[in-house]
N, C-alpha and C positions, 0 to 999 in steps of 0.2 A: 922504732917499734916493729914496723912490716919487716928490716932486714932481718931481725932477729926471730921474729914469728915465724916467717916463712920457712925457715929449713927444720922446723921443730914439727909446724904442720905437713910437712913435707914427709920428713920422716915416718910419724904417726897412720899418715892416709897407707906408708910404703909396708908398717909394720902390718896392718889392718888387713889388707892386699895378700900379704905372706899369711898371717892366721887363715883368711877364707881360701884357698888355696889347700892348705893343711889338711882344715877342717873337711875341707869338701874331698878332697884323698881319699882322706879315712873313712866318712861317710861309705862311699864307692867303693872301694875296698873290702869294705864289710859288710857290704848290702844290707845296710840298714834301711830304715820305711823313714827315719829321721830326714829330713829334709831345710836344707840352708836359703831361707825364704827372703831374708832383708840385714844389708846394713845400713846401721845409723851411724855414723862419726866411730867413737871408736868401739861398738856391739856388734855382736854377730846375731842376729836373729832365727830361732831354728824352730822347726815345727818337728815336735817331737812324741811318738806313739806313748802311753803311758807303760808299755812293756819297755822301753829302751832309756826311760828316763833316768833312772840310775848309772846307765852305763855313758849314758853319754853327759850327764854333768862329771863324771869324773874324768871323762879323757878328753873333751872340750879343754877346759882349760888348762890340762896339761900340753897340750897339740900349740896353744894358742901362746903361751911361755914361754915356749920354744922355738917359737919362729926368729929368735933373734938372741943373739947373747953379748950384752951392753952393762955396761959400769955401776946400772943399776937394774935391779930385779924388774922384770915384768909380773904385776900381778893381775889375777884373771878372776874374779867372781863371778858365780852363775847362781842364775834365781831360774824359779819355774811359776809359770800361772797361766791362766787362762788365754791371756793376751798379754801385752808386753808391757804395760801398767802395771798387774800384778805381780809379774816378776821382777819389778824395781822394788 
């Protein structure tokens, strides 16, 4: 079971790495006030102004999609709330 977990999690932590990486680019790039505050496993945690909330659930997970192109699709869902409860 470990031999076969391990390069899956392995993988996962490496894809996670490449999104905040991405993410955090673009961020910088565009000077936004959004700010990339915590990950969990495989979330990116973002603190986000309510003026930039729209712009940034739709190119997060595109950003995030794209860090990798594998045999099967990466999909990215984003929620929004108060705290990171809310947004599950």
């Amino acid at each position: 079971r470990a031999a076969i977990n391990a390069p899956m999690q392995g993988t996962a932590a490496d894809l996670i790495k490449l999104a905040m990486i991405a993410v955090a680019g673009w961020l910088k790039t565009e000077r936004l006030g959004t700010r990339l505050i915590l990950q969990v496993h495989d979330e990116l945690v973002l603190e986000v102004p309510d003026a930039e909330i729209d712009r940034v659930r739709e190119r997060v997970p595109a950003l995030m999609e794209g860090v990798a192109q594998l045999s099967v699709p990466l999909k990215v869902d984003a929620g929004v709330g108060r705290n990171w409860d809310e947004a599950h």
